[in-house]
C-alpha positions as CSV (number, residue, x, y, z in Angstrom):
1,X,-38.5,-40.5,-23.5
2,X,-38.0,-38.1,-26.3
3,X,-36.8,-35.4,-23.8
4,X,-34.3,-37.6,-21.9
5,X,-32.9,-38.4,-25.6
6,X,-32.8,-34.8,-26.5
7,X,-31.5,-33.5,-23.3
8,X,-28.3,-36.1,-23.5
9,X,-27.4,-35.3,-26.9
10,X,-27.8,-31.6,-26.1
11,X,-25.3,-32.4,-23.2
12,X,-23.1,-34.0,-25.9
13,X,-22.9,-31.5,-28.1
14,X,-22.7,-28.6,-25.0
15,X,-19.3,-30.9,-23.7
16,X,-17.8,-31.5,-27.4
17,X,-18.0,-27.7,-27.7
18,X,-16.4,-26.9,-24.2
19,X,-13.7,-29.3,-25.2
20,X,-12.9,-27.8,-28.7
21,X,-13.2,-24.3,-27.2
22,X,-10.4,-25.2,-24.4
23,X,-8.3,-27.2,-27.1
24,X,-8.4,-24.0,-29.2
25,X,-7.1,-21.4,-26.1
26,X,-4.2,-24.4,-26.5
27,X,-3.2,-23.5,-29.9
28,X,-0.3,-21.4,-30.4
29,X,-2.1,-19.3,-33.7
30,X,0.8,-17.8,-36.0
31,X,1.4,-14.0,-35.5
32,X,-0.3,-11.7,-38.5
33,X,3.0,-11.1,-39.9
34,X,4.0,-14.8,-40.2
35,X,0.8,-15.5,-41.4
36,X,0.8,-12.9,-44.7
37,X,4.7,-14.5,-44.9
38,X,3.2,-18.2,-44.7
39,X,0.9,-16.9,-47.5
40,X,3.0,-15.0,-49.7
41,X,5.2,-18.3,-49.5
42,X,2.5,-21.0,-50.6
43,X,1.1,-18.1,-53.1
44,X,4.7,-18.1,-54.8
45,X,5.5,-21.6,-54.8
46,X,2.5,-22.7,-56.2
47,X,2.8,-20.2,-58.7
48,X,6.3,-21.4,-60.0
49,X,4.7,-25.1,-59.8
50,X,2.1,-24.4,-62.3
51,X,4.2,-22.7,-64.4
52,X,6.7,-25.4,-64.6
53,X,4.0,-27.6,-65.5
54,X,2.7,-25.1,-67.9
55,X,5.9,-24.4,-69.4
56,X,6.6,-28.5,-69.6
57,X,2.9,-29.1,-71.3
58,X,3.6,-27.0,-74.0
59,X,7.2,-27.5,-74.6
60,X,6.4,-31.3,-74.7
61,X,3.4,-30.4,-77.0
62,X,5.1,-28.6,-79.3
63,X,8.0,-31.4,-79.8
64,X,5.5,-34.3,-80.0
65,X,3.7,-32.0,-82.8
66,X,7.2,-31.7,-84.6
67,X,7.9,-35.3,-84.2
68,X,4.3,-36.4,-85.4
């Protein structure tokens, strides 16, 4: 009994892995080029989010401190 259970979820996990394998050769990956861009991009923006948010903690610090 123990090797029929075996054996079937070997043969699930052998199909699963066929199937991801031919859904990856699917996938149209990014070139290297728009890939560093894609980077450099999210890098940059999140960058100038945290130092809006930075920039806004501190300036709102410094006028509740004033006001208080």
């Amino acid at each position: 009994m123990a090797t029929q259970t075996q054996t079937k979820s070997e043969s699930k996990l052998g199909g699963y892995i066929q199937e991801v394998v031919k859904e990856s050769k699917k996938v149209n990956w990014p070139k290297r080029r728009e890939l560093i861009a894609n980077t450099a991009l999210t890098l940059g923006a999140s960058f100038a989010v945290s130092l809006f948010i930075f920039l806004s903690d501190q300036g709102i610090s410094k006028l509740l401190s004033f006001i208080y």
